[in-house]
N, C-alpha and C positions, 0 to 999 in steps of 0.2 A: 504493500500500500504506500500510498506516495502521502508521505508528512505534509502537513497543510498546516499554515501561520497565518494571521492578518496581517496586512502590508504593514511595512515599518515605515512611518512618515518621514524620518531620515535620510533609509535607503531612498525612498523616491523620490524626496528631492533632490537629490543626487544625481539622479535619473534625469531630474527636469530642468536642466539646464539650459536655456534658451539662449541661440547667439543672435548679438544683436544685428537689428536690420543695419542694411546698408542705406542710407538715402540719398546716394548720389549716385543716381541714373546712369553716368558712363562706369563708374568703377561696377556697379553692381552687373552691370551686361557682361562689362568685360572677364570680372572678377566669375562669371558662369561658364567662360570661354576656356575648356581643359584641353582643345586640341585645336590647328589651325581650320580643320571644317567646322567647326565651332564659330570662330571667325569667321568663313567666307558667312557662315549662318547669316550672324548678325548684320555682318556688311548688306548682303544681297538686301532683310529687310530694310536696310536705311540709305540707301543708295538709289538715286530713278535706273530704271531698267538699262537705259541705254549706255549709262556710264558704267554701271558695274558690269554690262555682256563685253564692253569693250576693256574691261580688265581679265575677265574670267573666259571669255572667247577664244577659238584660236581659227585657226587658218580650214578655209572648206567644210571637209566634213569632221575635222576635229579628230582627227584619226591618229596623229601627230601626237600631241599632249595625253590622249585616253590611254595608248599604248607606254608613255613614258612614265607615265601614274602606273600602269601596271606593271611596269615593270620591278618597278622599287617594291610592288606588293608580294611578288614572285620571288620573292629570297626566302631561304632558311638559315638562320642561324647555328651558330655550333657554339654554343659555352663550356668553356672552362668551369672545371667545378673543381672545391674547396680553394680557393683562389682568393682570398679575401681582396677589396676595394674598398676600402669607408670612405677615401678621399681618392678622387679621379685628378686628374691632370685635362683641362680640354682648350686647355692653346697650342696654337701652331705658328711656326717659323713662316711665313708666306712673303714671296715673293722679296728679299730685305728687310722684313721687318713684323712686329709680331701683332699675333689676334687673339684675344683670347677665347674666339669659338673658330670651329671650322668651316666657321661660314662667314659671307658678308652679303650684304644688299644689294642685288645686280642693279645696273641701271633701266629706267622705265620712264619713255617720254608720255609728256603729258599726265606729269603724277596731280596735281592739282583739280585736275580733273573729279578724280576720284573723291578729295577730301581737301577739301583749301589748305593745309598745313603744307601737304603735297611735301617735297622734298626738304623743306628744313627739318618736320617732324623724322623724316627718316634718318640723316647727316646728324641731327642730335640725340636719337635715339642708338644709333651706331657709335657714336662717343662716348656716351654713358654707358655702353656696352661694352668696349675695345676693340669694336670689328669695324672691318674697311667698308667704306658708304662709296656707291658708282654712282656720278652723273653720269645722263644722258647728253649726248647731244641734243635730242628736241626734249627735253629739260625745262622744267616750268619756271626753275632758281636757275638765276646764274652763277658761274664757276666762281664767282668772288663773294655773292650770299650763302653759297655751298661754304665754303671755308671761312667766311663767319660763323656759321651756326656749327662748324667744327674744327675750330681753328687750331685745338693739337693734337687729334686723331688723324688717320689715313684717310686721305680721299684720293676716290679714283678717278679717268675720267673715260668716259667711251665715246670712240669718234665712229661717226659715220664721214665717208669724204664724198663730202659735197660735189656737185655738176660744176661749179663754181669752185674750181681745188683751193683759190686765197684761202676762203672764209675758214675750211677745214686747216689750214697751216694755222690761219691767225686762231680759231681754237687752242690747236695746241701750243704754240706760245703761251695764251691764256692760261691753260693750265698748268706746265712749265711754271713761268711766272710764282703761280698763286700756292706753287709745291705740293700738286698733286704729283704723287711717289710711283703710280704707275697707269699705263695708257690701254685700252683695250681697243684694237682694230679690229675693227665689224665687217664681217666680209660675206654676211651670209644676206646679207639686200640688196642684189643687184637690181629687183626690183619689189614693190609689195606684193603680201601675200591676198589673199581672197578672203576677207575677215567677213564671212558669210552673216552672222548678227547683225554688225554691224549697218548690214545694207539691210538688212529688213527691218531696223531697227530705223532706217532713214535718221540716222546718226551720219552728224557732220561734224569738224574740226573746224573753227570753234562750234559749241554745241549754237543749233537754231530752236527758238521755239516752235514746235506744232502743236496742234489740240491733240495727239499722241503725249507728247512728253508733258502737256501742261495739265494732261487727266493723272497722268502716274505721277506725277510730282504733290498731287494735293495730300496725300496720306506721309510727303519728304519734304516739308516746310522747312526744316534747319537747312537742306543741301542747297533749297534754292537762295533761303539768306545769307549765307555764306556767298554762293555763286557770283549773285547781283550785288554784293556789299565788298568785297575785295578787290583786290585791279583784276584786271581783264586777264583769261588766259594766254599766254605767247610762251615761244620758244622763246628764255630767258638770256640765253648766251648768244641766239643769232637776233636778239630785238633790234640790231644795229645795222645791220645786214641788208635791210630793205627786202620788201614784197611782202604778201601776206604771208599767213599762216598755210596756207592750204598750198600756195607756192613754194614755200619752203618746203615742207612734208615731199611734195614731189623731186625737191631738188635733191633732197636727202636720198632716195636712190636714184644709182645713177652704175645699169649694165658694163661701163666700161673702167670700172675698178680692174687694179693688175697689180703684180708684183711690184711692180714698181713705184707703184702707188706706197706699198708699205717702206721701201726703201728710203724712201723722201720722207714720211713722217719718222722713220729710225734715225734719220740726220738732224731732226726738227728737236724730241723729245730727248731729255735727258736722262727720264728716269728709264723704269723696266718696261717692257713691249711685251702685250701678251694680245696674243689673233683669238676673239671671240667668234665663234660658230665653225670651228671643224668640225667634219664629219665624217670622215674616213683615216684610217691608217696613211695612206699615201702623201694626202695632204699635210700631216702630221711631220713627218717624216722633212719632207723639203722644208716644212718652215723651220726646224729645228737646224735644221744643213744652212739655213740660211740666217740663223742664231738667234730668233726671238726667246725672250725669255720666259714666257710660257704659253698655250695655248688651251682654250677654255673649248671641250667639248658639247656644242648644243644645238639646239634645233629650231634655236630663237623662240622658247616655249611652245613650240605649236606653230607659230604666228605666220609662219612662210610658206617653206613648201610642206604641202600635207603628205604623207607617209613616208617620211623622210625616218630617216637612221635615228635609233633610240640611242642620247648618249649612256646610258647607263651599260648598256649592251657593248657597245665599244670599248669601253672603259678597260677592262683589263687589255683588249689586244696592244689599243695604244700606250698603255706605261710598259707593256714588257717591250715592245719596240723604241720607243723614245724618255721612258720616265726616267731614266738615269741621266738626260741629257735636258731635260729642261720641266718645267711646273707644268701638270697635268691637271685642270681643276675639269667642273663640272656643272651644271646647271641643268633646268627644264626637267618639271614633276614632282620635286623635292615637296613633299607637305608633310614630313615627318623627322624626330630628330633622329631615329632609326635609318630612314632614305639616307640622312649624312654619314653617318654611322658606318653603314655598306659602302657608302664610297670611298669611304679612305681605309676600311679596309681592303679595297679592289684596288689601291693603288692612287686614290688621288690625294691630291696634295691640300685641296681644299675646292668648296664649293660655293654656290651664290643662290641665296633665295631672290625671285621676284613676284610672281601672286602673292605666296606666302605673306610676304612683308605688305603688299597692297590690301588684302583681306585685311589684315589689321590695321592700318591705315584707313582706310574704307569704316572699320567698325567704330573706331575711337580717337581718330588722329592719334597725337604724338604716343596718347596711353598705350593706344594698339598698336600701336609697333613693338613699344615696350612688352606687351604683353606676346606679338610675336613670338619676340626673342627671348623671354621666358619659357616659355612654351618647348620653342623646340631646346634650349638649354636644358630642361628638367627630362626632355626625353633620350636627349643625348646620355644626359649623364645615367640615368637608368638602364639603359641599352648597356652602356661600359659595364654598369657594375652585373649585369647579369650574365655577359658575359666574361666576368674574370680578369677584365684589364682594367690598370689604373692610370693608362695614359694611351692619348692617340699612336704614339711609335710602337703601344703593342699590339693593336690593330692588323691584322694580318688575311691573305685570301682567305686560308683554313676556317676563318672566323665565317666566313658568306659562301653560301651556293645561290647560282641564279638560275630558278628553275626555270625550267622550256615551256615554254606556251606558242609562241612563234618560230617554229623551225623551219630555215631554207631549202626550199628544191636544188636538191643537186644539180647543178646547171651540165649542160653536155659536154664534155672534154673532147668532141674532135662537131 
């Protein structure tokens, strides 16, 4: 028989211990945000449709980004067991200088868009962290309010090279100049992709009103006070430049990029030179031969061409060919701090969020970035200690299998 008591007033209150509410509207949303789809959550509710599809969007039929998300889901882990961890190590040596997560903030034009703080809140939330912040070239801050808002952490800068090649030289000067420590050359937009949303979205740069966005915007009253109460959006670093917004956008790709093109801005810049959007072994290969100092595997999230190379999937060929000779990062599908986890056990050197970081942005400005990077910090380091390391250098293959879901047809050898 099972002994029966009356409750003890003591024990239950004990029991009843109530935390207190939050009353502050963004901490309280934020503070329910335990993973970054938690954030895209919040964002997508408080955002008009057409700016948050043109964050969360990608290229056609999205085939591109869906398979780069699943790919980071298609790992196994292997832990170490009786391996104690209570304190992890999660800085990296990157590119001359240090971070203390293995990630940094890709760059993302037309961040403003999303949430008026747009690129300060990210450059300050990236400082308060100790990880590298990327401007854009079509960039909503300029390269010199960028490095206000983080004027002794790392900032990076990423050039598109303009139709117009001054404007891209006098860029990089600018950032030169203002001691941004490394340059990322973009070379995956010869021209834009087919951002399919977008156009059903009858979404324009700058945004136009229709009775479409001025029916979805009644239940997003804060996005549009914000919108119409702050300056106007523009590409911040070419406001100087002359032509509109929408001219410039086009000028920014431009088919006849070449090597040589890289070689002129290697004469130009003085820091490190890293070529964003590889996507094969080969290409890897020459630019290395031709001494950039590192090359950022990706697929421009989705954004370009659609069923294009997953860089995750690459990822080991090219460090065992090229990782001993130059920095091997990664980007495009990362929404977990496990996703970073497996890449630098596959070999990379370090990685770059950009939804990631815009979901939170989107959700909270400066807080959600912060919360971000919380975020995948707390998942990071959980990952380490489950598997039995207490620093990224013990990170190793053995640690990750990438299971098979899309396997190639043997192509015909004669």
């Amino acid at each position: 028989m099972v002994q029966r008591q009356l409750p003890q007033i003591p024990a239950l209150l004990e029991l009843m211990q109530f935390k207190t509410p939050e009353l502050n509207g963004k901490k309280r949303r934020l503070g329910k945000a335990l993973t970054i789809g938690d954030l895209r959550t919040i964002a997508k509710r408080r955002t008009p449709k057409a700016a948050f599809d043109y964050t969360d969007g990608a290229a056609e039929g999205e085939l591109s980004l869906a398979r780069a998300r699943q790919a980071f889901r298609d790992i196994e882990f292997h832990p170490g067991i009786l391996r104690p961890a209570p304190d992890v190590d999660t800085s990296v040596e990157i590119l001359g200088g240090p971070s203390a997560l293995p990630f940094g903030i890709a760059p993302t034009g037309f961040t403003r868009l999303m949430q008026t703080e747009g690129e300060i809140a990210g450059a300050s939330a990236a400082a308060a962290a100790g990880i590298p912040f990327t401007l854009s070239t079509l960039g909503t801050t300029s390269i010199e309010a960028v490095k206000a808002a983080n004027p002794h952490g790392r900032n990076w800068f990423q050039l598109y090279v303009m139709r117009e090649r001054e404007i891209s030289y006098e860029l990089t000067r600018r950032a030169a100049a203002a001691g941004f420590d490394t340059l990322m050359f973009t070379v995956d937009t010869p021209v834009a992709g087919a951002r399919l949303r977008d156009k059903r979205n009858g979404f324009s740069i700058p945004p136009q009103l229709t009775l479409g966005t001025i029916i979805n915007a009644i239940p997003r009253p804060w996005w549009w006070i914000d919108f119409l109460t702050t300056p106007p959006l523009e590409f911040a670093s070419l406001s100087s430049t002359g032509g509109t917004v929408g001219e410039l956008l086009d000028a920014a790709m431009d088919p006849t990029i070449s090597y040589d093109d890289l070689a002129v801005i290697r004469d130009l810049f003085p820091g490190k030179i890293v070529v964003k959007g590889v996507q094969n072994i080969e290409d890897s290969k020459r630019l290395v031969d031709l001494g950039v100092d590192g090359i950022v595997l990706s697929n421009h999230g989705g954004r370009q061409l659609d069923r294009a190379p997953i860089p995750f999937h690459l990822l080991p060929d090219v460090v065992r060919e090229v990782g001993a000779d130059a920095t091997v990062m990664i980007d495009t599908g990362i929404m977990n701090g496990a996703d970073i986890v497996a890449s630098i056990a596959l070999g990379a050197k370090f990685t770059l969020i950009g939804r990631a970081y815009l979901y939170g942005l989107m959700a909270g400005g400066r807080e959600g970035v912060d919360r971000t990077i919380a975020i995948l910090r707390t998942e990071i380091e959980r990952t380490m200690r489950l598997l039995g390391v207490a620093s990224l250098a013990e990170l190793e293959p053995k640690h990750v299998t990438q299971l098979q879901r899309l396997a190639p047809i043997p192509r015909p050898t004669a």
